[in-house]
C-alpha positions in Angstrom: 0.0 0.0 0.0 0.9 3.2 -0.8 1.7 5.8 1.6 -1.0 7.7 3.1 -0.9 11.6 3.0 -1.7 13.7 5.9 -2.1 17.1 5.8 -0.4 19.3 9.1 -0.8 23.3 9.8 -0.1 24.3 13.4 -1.9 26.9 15.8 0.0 30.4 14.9 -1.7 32.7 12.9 -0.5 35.9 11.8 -2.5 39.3 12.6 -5.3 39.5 9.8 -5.9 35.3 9.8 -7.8 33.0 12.5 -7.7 29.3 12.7 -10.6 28.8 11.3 -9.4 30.3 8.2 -6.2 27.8 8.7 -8.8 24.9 9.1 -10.8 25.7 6.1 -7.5 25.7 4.0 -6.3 23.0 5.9 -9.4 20.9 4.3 -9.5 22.4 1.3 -5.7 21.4 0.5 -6.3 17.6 1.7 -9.0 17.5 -0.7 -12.3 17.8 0.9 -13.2 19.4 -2.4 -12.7 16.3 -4.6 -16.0 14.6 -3.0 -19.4 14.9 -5.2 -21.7 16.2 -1.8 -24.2 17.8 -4.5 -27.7 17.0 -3.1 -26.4 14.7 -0.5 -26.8 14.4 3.2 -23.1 14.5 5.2 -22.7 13.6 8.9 -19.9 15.0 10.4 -19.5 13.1 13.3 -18.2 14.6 16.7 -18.4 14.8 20.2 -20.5 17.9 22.0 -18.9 17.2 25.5 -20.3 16.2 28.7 -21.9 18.8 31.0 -18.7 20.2 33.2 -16.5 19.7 30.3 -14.4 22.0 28.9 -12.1 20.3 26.6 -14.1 19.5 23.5 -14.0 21.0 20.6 -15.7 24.2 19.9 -19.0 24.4 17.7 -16.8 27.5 15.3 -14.9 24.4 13.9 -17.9 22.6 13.2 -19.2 25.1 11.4 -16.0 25.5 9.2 -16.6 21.8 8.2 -20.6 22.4 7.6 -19.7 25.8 5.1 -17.3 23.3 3.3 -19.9 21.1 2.7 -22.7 23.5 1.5 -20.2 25.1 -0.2 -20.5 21.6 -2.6 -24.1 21.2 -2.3 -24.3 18.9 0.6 -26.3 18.7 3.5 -24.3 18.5 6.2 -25.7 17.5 10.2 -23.9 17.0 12.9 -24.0 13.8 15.0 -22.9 11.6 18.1 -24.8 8.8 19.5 -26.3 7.9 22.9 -23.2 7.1 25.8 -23.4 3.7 27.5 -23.0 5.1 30.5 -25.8 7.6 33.0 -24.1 10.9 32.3 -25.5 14.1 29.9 -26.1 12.4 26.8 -27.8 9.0 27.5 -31.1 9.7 25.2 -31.5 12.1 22.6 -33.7 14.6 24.8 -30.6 14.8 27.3 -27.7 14.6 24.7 -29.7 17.9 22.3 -29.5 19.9 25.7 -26.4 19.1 26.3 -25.2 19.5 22.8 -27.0 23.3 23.0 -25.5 24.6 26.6 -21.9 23.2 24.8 -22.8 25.8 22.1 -24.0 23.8 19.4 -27.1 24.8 18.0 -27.9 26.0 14.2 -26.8 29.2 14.5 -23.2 28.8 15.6 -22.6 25.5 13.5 -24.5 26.4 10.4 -26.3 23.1 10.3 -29.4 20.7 12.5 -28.1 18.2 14.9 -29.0 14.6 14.7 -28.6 12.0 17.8 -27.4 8.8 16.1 -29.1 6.5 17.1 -32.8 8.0 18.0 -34.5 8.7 21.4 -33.4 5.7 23.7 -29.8 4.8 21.9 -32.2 1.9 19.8 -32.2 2.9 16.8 -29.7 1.5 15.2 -28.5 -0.8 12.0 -26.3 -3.8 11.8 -23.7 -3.6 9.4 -21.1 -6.0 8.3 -17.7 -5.4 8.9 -15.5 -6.3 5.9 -12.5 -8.3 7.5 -13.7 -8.4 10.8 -12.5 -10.9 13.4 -14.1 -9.9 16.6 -17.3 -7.9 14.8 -19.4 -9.6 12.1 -22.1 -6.9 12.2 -21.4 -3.4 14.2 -24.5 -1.6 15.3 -24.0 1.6 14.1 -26.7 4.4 14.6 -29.3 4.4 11.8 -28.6 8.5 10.9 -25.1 8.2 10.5 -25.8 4.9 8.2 -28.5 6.8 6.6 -25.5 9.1 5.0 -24.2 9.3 1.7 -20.9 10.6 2.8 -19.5 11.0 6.5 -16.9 13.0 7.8 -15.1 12.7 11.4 -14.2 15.9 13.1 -12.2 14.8 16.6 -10.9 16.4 19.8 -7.3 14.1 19.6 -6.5 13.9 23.7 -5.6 10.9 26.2 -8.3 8.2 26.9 -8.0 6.1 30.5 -8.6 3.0 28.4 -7.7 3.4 24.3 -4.8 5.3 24.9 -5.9 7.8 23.2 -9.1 9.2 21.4 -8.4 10.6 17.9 -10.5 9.5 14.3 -10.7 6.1 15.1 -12.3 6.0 18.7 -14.5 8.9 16.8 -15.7 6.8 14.2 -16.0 3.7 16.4 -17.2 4.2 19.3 -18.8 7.4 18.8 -20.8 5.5 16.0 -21.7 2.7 17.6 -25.5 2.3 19.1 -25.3 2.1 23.5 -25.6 -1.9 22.3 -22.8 -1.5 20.2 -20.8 0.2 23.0 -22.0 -2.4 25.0 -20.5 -5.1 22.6 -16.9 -3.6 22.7 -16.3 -2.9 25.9 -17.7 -6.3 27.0 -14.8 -8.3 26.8 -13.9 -7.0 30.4 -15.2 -6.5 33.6 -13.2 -4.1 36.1 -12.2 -5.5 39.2 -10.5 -3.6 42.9 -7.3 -5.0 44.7 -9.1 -4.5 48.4 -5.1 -4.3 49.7 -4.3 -1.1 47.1 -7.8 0.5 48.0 -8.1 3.8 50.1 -11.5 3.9 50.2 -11.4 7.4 48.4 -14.3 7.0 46.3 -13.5 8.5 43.2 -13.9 5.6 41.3 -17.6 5.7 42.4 -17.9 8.9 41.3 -16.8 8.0 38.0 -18.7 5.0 37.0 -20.8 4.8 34.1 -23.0 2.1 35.5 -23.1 2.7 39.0 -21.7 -0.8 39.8 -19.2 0.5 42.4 -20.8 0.3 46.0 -17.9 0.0 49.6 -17.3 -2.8 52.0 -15.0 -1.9 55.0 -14.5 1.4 53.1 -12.5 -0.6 50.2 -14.8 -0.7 46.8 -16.1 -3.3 45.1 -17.4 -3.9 41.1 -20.4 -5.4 41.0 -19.7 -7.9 37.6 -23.2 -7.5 36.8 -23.9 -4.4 36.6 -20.3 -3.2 35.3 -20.0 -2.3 31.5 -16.7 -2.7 31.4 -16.1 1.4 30.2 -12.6 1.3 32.2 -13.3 5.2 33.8 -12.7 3.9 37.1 -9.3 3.2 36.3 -8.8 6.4 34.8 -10.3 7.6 38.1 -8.0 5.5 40.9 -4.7 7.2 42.0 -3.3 4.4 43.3 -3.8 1.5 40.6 -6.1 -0.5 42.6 -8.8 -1.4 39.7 -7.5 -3.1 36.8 -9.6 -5.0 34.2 -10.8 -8.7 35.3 -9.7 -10.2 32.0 -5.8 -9.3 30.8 -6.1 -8.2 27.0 -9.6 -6.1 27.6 -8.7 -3.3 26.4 -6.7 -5.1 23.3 -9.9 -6.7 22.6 -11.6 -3.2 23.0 -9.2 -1.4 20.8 -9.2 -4.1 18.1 -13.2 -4.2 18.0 -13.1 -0.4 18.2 -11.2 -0.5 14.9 -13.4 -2.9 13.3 -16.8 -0.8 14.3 -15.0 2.0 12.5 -15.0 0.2 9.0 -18.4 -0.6 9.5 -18.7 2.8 9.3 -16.5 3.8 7.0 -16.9 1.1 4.2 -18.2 1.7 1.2 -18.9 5.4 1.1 -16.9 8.4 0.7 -15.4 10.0 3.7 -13.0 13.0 5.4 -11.3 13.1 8.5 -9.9 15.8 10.7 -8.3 15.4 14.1 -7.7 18.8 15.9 -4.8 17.7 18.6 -5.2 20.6 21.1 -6.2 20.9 24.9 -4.9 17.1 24.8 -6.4 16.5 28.6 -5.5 12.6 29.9 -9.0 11.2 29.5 -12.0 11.5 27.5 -14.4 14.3 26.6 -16.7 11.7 28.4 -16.0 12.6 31.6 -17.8 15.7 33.4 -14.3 17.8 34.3 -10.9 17.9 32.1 -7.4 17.9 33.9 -5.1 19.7 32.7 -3.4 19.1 29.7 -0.5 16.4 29.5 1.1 18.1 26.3 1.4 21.5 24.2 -1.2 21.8 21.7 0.3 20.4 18.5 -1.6 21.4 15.5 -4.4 20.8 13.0 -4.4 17.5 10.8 -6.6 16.5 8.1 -6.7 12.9 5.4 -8.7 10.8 3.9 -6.8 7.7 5.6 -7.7 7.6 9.1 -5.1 4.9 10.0 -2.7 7.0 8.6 -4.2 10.3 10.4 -4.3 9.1 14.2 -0.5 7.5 13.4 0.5 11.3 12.6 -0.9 12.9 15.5 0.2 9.7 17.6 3.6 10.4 16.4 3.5 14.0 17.1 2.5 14.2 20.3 5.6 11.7 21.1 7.5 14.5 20.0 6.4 16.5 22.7 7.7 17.9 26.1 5.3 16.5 28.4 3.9 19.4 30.7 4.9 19.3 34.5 1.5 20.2 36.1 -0.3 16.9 34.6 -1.2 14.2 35.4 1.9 12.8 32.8 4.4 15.4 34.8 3.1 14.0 37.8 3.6 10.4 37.0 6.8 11.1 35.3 8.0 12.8 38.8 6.8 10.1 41.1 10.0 8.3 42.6 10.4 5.2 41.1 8.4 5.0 38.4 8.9 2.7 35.5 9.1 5.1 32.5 7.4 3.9 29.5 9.0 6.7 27.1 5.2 6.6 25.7 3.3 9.7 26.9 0.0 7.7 26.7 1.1 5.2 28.1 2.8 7.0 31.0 -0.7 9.0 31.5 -2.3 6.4 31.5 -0.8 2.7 32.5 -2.3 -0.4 31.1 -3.3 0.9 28.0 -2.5 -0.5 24.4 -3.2 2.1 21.6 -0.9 0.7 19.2 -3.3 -2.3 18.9 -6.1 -0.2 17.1 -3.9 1.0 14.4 -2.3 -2.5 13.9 -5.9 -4.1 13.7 -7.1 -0.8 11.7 -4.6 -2.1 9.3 -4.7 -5.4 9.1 -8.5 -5.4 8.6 -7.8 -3.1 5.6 -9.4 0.2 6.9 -5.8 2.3 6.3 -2.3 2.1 6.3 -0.3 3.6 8.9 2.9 4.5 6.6 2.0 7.8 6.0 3.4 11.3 4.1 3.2 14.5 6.5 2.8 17.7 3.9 2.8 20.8 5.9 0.9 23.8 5.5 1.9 27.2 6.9 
């Protein structure tokens, strides 16, 4: 396979310019313009943010990508789908207000906004993944399917259990129905070491499923009720909740991969990642620490394999920042440096598995051409 070419333009911008302007030229020279949208509907999947968030993207980029797309005669909407877990966005009612308190309404992103996958997270399709090995048919919210073309517009930061979160974990997850979500991050249950526990409680407060309850102040995961989402061991300080079954989150970031062919397959389709505010977990979660690394740049291809390799590979160029949770881990005395800033931010992940699986299955290539824009 050829490489892949991905198109870079960092933050600066002269007196007279704005990003935005450096976004839409960003797009425009990675070829956004070479796709027929004339009379056709375009999601351009993204994520609005919990409530308490302030990491996501903002809605003026959005809206960049919607002019784009009218520009061509599309008909651009934005989209996400229902979250597994009991937070701001687990039915369409919910996710629309949360979506509109973020900022995203018609007015400041130029286009309607469409949950996914309908009212309850139900409404969904199965679609056959071409190569899969762990998927033979993702369930993928009926809007986005209902697409002629889609187009992925992520926040690229840290993630407690993929590593990180660029195009893929976008497409993926983000597309996936709550049974979908369901299905990848089944393959493991989280579970407490009583004798590491402090009996602090943040894990609690981070659940998705509210499966954590205390016992002699030490917590314990109900296997029942737990999804198997991993923020509790985003959440522990002191590495006392790991998952119940070794390779989970290899079998999440492999199946994550394969929910984003589904996706992706068979239609035309654009991706931008937008590496800045890079905070250690997801946008998921109702707060955002500080940032573990400098904001890096724009990026923008039609290869998203190739794409999250880029901005992967960037950001292990960077000087981690000391006030972090990576500076703090980096300080702590004695521990067992990982020269990986993902994996130093966050230990027991495996992020390198998506974009392996992402290529074997045939989705993209991860050899990749960097053309930079000023």
């Amino acid at each position: 396979m050829e490489k892949a070419k991905v198109y870079f333009t960092d933050w600066r911008v002269p007196v007279g310019t704005s990003q935005l302007m450096k976004l839409r030229r960003l797009c425009m020279a990675a070829g956004i313009k070479t796709i027929d949208m004339d009379g056709k509907f375009v999601a351009i999947k993204m994520h609005f943010g919990e409530l308490g968030n302030m990491a996501f993207l903002r809605p003026q980029y959005a809206k960049v990508i919607a002019d784009l797309v009218k520009e061509q005669g599309g008909r651009p909407f934005l989209t996400d789908c229902n979250t597994l877990y009991p937070g701001s966005r687990k039915h369409a009612l919910e996710h629309l207000d949360c979506a509109n308190l973020n900022g995203f309404n018609t007015v400041t992103t130029g286009c309607q906004i469409l949950i996914g996958d309908g009212l309850r997270g139900t409404d969904e399709v199965e679609v056959p993944v071409r190569n899969g090995e762990y998927v033979k048919a993702a369930k993928i919210g009926r809007a986005i399917m209902d697409a002629d073309i889609f187009i992925s517009l992520a926040h690229f930061k840290g993630h407690e259990a993929t590593g990180f979160g660029g195009a893929i974990k976008n497409i993926g997850m983000g597309c996936g129905s709550r049974a979908g979500k369901m299905e990848q991050h089944s393959s493991g249950k989280c579970v407490v070491n009583a004798e590491l526990c402090r009996g602090c409680r943040k894990c609690a407060k981070n659940c998705g499923s509210h499966a954590i309850r205390y016992e002699n102040n030490k917590a314990f995961i109900d296997p029942a009720v737990c999804a198997g989402c991993g923020r509790c061991i985003g959440a522990c300080s002191f590495d006392a909740i790991s998952n119940e079954q070794w390779d989970a989150n290899d079998l999440l970031d492999r199946k994550m991969a394969e929910y984003a062919q589904a996706v992706c397959q068979d239609r035309p389709c654009f991706h931008v990642n937008l590496v800045r505010d890079i905070s250690p977990n997801c946008d998921c979660h109702g707060e955002n620490d500080a940032p573990i690394l400098p904001d890096v740049g724009m990026f923008a291809s039609f290869d998203p394999v190739a794409l999250d390799q880029a901005c992967a590979d960037a950001c292990l160029r960077m000087t981690p920042i000391r006030n972090s949770q990576l500076g703090d881990h980096l300080a702590q005395e004695g521990w067992e440096h990982h020269h990986d800033h993902f994996l130093d931010s966050n230990p027991n992940i495996c992020w390198k598995e998506t974009l392996e699986h992402a290529e074997k299955i045939g989705m993209g290539t991860r050899d990749y051409e960097l053309v930079k824009l000023k």
